[in-house]
C-alpha positions in Angstrom: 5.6 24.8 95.2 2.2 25.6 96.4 0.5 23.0 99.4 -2.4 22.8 96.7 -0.8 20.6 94.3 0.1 17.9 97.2 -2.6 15.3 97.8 -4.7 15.3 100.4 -3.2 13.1 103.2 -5.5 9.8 103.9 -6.9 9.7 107.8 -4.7 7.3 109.4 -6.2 4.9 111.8 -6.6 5.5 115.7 -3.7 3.3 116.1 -1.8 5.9 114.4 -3.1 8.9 116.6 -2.5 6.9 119.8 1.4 6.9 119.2 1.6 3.1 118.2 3.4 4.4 114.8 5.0 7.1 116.4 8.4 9.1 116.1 10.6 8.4 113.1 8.1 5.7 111.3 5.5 8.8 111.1 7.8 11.1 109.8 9.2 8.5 107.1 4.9 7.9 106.1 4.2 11.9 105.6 7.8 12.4 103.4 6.8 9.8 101.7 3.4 11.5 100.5 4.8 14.4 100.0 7.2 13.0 97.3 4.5 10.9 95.5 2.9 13.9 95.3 5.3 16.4 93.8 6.2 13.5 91.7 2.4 13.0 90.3 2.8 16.8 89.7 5.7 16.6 87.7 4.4 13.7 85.4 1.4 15.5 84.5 3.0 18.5 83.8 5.4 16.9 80.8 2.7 15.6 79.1 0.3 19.0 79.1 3.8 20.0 77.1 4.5 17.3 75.0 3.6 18.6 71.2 2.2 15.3 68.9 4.5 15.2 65.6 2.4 15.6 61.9 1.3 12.7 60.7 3.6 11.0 57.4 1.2 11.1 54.4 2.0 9.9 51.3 1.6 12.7 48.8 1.7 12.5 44.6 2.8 16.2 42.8 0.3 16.1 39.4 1.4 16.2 36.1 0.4 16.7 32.5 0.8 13.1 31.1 -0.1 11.8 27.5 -2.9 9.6 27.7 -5.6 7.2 25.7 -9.0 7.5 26.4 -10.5 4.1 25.8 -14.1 3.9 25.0 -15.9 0.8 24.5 -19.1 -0.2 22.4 -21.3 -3.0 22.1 -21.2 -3.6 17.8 -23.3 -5.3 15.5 -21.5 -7.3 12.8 -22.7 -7.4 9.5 -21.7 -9.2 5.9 -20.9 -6.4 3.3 -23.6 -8.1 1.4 -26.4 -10.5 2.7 -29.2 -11.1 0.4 -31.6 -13.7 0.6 -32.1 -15.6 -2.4 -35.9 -16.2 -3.3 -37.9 -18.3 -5.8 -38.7 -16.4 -9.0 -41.1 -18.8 -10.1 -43.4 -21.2 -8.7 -42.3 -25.3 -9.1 -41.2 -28.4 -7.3 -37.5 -28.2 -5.8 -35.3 -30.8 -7.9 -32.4 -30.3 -6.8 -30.1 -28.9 -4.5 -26.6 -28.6 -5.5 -25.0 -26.9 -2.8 -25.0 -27.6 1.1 -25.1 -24.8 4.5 -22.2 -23.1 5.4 -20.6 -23.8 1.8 -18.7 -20.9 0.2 -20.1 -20.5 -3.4 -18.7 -18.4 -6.7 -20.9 -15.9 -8.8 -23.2 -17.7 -11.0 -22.7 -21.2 -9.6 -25.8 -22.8 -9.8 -27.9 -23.7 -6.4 -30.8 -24.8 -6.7 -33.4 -26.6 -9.8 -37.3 -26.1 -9.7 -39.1 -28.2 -12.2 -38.6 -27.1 -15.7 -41.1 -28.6 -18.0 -43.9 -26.0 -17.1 -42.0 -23.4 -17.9 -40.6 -25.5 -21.0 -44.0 -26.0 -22.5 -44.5 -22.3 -22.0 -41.6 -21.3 -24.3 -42.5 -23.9 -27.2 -46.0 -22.1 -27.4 -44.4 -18.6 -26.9 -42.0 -19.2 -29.8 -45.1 -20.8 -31.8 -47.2 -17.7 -31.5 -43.8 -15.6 -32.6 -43.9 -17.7 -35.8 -47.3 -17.8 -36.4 -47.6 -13.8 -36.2 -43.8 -13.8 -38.7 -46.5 -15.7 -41.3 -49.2 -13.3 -41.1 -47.1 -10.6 -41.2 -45.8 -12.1 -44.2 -49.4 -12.5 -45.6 -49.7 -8.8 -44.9 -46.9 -7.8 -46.8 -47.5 -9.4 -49.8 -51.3 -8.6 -49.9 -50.5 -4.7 -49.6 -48.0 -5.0 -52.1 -50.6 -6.4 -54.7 -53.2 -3.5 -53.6 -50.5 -0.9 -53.8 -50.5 -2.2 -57.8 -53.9 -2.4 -58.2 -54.3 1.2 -56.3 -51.3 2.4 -58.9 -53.8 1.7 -61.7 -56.7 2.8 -60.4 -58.8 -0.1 -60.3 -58.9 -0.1 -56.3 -59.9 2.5 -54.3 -57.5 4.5 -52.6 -58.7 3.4 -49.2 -58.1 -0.7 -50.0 -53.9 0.4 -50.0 -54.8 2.0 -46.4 -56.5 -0.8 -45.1 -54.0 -2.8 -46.4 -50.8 -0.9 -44.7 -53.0 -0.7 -41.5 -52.6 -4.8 -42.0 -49.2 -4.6 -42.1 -48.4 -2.7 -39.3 -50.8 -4.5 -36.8 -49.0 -7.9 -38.1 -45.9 -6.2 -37.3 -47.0 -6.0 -33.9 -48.3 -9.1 -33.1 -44.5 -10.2 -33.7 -43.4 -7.7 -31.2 -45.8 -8.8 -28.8 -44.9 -12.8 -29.7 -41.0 -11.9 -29.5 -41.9 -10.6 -26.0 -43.9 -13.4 -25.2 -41.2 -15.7 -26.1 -38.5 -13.5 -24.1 -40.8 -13.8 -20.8 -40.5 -17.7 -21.3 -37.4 -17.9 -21.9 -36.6 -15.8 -18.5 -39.0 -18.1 -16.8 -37.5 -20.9 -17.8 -33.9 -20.0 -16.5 -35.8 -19.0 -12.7 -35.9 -22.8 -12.3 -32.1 -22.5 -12.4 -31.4 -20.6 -9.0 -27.9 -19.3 -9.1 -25.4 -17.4 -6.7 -25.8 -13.8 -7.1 -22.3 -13.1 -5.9 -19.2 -14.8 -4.3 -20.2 -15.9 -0.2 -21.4 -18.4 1.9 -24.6 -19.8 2.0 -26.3 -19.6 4.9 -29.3 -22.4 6.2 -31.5 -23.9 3.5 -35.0 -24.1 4.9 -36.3 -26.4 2.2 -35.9 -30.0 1.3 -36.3 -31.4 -2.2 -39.8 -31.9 -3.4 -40.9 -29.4 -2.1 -43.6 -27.2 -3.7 -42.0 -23.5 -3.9 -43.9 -20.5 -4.3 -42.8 -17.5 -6.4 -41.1 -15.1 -3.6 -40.4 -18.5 -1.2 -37.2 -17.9 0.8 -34.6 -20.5 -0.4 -31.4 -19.3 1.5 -29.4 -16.5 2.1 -25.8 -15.7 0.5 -23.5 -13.4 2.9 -20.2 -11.8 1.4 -17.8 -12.2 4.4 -14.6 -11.1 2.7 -15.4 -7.9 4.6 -18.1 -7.0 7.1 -19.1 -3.9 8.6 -19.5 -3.6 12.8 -22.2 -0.9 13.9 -21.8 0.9 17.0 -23.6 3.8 18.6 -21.8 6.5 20.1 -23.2 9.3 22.9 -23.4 12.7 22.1 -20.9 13.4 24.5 -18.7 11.0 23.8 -19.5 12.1 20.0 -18.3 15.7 20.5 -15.4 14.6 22.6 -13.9 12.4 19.9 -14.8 15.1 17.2 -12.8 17.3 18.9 -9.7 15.5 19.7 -9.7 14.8 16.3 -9.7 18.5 15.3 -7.1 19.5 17.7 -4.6 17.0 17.5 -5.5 15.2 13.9 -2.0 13.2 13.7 -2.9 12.0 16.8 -6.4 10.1 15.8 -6.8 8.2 13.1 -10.0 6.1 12.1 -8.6 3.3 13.2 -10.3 0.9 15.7 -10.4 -2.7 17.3 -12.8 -5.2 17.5 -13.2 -7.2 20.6 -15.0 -10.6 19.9 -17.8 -12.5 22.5 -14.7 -14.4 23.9 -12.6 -11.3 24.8 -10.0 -11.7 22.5 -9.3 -9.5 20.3 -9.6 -9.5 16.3 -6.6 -9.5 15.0 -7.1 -7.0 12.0 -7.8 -3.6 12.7 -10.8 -1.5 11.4 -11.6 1.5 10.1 -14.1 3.9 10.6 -16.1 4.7 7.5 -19.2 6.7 8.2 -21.9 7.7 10.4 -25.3 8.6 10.3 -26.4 12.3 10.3 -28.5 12.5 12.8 -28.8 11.2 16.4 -31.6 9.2 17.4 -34.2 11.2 19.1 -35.0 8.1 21.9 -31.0 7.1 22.8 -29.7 10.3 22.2 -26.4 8.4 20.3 -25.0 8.5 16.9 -24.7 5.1 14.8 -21.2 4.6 13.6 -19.9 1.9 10.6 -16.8 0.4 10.9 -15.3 -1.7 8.5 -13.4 -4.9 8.8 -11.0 -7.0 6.8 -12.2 -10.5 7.3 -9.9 -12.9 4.8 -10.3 -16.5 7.2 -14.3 -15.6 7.1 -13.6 -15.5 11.3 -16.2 -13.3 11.7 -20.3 -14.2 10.6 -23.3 -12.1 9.7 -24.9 -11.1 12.8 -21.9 -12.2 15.0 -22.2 -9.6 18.0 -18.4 -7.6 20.2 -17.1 -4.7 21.4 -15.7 -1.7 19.2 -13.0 0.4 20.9 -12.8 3.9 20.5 -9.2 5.4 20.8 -9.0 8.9 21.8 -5.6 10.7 23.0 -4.8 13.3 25.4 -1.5 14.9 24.7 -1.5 16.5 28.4 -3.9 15.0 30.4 -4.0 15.7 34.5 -4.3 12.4 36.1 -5.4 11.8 39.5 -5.3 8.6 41.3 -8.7 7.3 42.5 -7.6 6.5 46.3 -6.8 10.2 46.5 -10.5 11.7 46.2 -13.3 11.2 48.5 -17.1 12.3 48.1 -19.4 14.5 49.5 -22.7 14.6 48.8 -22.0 13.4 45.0 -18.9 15.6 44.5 -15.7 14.4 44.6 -12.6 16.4 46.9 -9.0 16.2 47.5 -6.9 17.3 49.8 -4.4 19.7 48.5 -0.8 20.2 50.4 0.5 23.7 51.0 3.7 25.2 50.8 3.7 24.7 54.9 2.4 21.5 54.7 -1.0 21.7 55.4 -3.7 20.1 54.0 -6.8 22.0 52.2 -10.1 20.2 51.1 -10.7 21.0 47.1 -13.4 20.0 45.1 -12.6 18.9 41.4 -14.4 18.1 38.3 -13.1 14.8 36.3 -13.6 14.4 32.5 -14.0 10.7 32.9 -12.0 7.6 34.3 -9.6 5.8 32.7 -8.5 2.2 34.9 -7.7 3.7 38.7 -7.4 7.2 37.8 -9.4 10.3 36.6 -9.1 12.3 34.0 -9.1 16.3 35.6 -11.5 18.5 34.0 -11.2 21.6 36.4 -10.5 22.8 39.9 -6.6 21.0 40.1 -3.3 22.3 38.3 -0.4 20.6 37.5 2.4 20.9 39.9 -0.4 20.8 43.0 0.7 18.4 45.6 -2.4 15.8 46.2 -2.5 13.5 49.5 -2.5 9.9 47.9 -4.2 7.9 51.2 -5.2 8.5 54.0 -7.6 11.0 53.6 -10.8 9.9 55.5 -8.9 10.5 58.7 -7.5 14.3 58.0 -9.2 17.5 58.7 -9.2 20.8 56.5 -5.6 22.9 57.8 -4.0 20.1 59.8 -0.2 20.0 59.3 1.1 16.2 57.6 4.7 15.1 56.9 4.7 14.2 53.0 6.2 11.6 51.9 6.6 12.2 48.0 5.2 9.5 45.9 6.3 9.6 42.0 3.2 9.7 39.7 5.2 7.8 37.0 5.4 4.8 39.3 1.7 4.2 40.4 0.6 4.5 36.2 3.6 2.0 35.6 2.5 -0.4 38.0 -1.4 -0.2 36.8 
């Protein structure tokens, strides 16, 4: 072994040189060094040599999986029918026979404006109808005795004209009285205000007394045996459900659930029915109508939830979400070789579903991904993988 590798010997002190530690006791103090120092050599040489062991990893092979693609959109409720009921005629409210919230039947009365107006107006109505009946009576008979005259020629010609002419306009003051006395008659049964159809009755505004115009809002029926929930859709998200539908039609059905302002969920399923045909130029989204069984009246017009949109993935690639990392606004994996080294890949997702994404492009099923851990790993460096079964991490999410 070289001299080089031994430590330098420190300068002993003059005690030393004068002989005070002489003979044996120096020659013990310079083995002594010398083995320290071959020793010290030794030690540093093992760990130059020493190799570190790969670091375990967990690691997750991917796999085509079925999966549902849950979408979720903020939906407007309304009653298949909600129509506001409005004076036809003018009048004092009478009476009001039904109160708010009340479910009503087709035709059941609900409200009585003063009558007697509209009462008189009938009587003289059906006064002028007779009175034009009697002069078109008159008329009758009087060209009936010029048509004899005319027939022996002691009238002219022209009186039997005139005559007819008198007929026919007597005729048609009856038409106009008849329709005078079918305008009072309708007038007449405005002051009855009835339920157009079977609902509830929403808030009424007015109190009796009141003076009511013609057109004055009295209340509003709503038709909750069914209701319809509007949602609007992305085009995106649009195209995406379009064409999951066409590829895998016994997969998708129009089906879809309502979730209410308390989170729960509506128990009876919906339907989708229609949409619009265009998207709307200023939020680019489509407006979709659902519709709703609704038999305990549960849900109200202009009740507000959540519509979700079901769409199903026969072989989707999942990846978990504590695999990738970003860079720059693109997402990366690391990808596990058949020597077990790791690569850095970029990836495109489709979209998220809970703690995984959905893989658009740049992964393959089979490819081994590094679950955790991946902040501390460089591109090429050798891990031990320790296999991690993709059927357990979506079981336990």
């Amino acid at each position: 072994m070289s001299l080089s590798f031994f430590k330098p010997l420190p300068r002993l002190p003059f005690v030393f040189s004068q002989g005070v530690l002489g003979g044996p006791l120096r020659r013990a103090l310079l083995a002594a060094t010398c083995v320290a120092g071959v020793s010290g050599c030794s030690v540093d040489g093992k760990e130059r040599g020493r190799v570190a062991a790969p670091d375990v990893r967990p690691v997750v092979a991917l796999k085509p999986v079925e999966q549902d693609l849950f979408h979720d959109y903020v939906a407007d409720v309304q009653a298949v029918r909600n129509v506001e009921v409005r004076a036809q005629v003018a009048g004092f409210l009478e009476r009001i026979y039904v109160d708010e919230g009340r479910p009503v039947k087709k035709g059941q009365p609900l409200f009585q404006l003063n009558a007697s107006v509209y009462r008189n107006q009938l009587s003289q109505a059906q006064a002028a109808l007779a009175s034009a009946q009697a002069q078109a009576g008159a008329a009758d008979v009087e060209r009936e005795r010029v048509q004899l005259l005319a027939d022996k020629n002691i009238v002219a010609k022209t009186e039997l004209t005139l005559a007819a002419n008198k007929v026919k306009d007597a005729r048609a003051q009856i038409a106009q009285a008849q329709a005078g006395v079918a305008a009072a008659r309708l007038n007449l049964s405005y002051t009855l205000v009835r339920a157009p159809f079977d609902g509830v009755i929403d808030r009424i505004p007015l109190k009796m007394g009141s003076l009511v115009e013609e057109g004055t809002l009295l209340t509003t029926v709503s038709d909750l045996h069914e209701v319809y929930a509007y949602f609007n859709v992305g085009e995106g998200e649009y195209l995406q459900y379009l064409k999951a539908r066409q590829q895998y039609p016994d997969r998708h059905s129009d089906s879809v659930q309502l979730t209410l302002a308390d989170n729960s969920l509506y128990p009876q399923a919906g339907h989708i029915e229609t949409t619009e045909s265009e998207f709307n130029p200023n939020t680019g989204s489509l407006a979709f109508r659902a519709r709703f069984a609704n038999p305990q009246r549960t849900l109200k017009h202009g009740a507000s939830g959540r519509i979700r949109l079901t769409t199903t993935l026969p072989a989707a690639l999942l990846l978990p979400q504590r695999a990738v990392f970003e860079i720059q606004d693109k997402n990366y994996v690391y990808v596990v070789d058949q020597a077990n080294a790791v690569h850095m890949r970029n990836f495109v997702p489709q979209t998220r579903t809970g703690d995984f994404y959905v893989v658009k492009e740049g992964l393959k099923p089979g490819e081994r991904i590094v679950y955790e851990g991946a902040n501390s790993l460089k591109n090429g460096q050798q891990i031990k993988p320790r296999p991690v079964s993709l059927d357990s991490l979506l079981a336990a999410r």
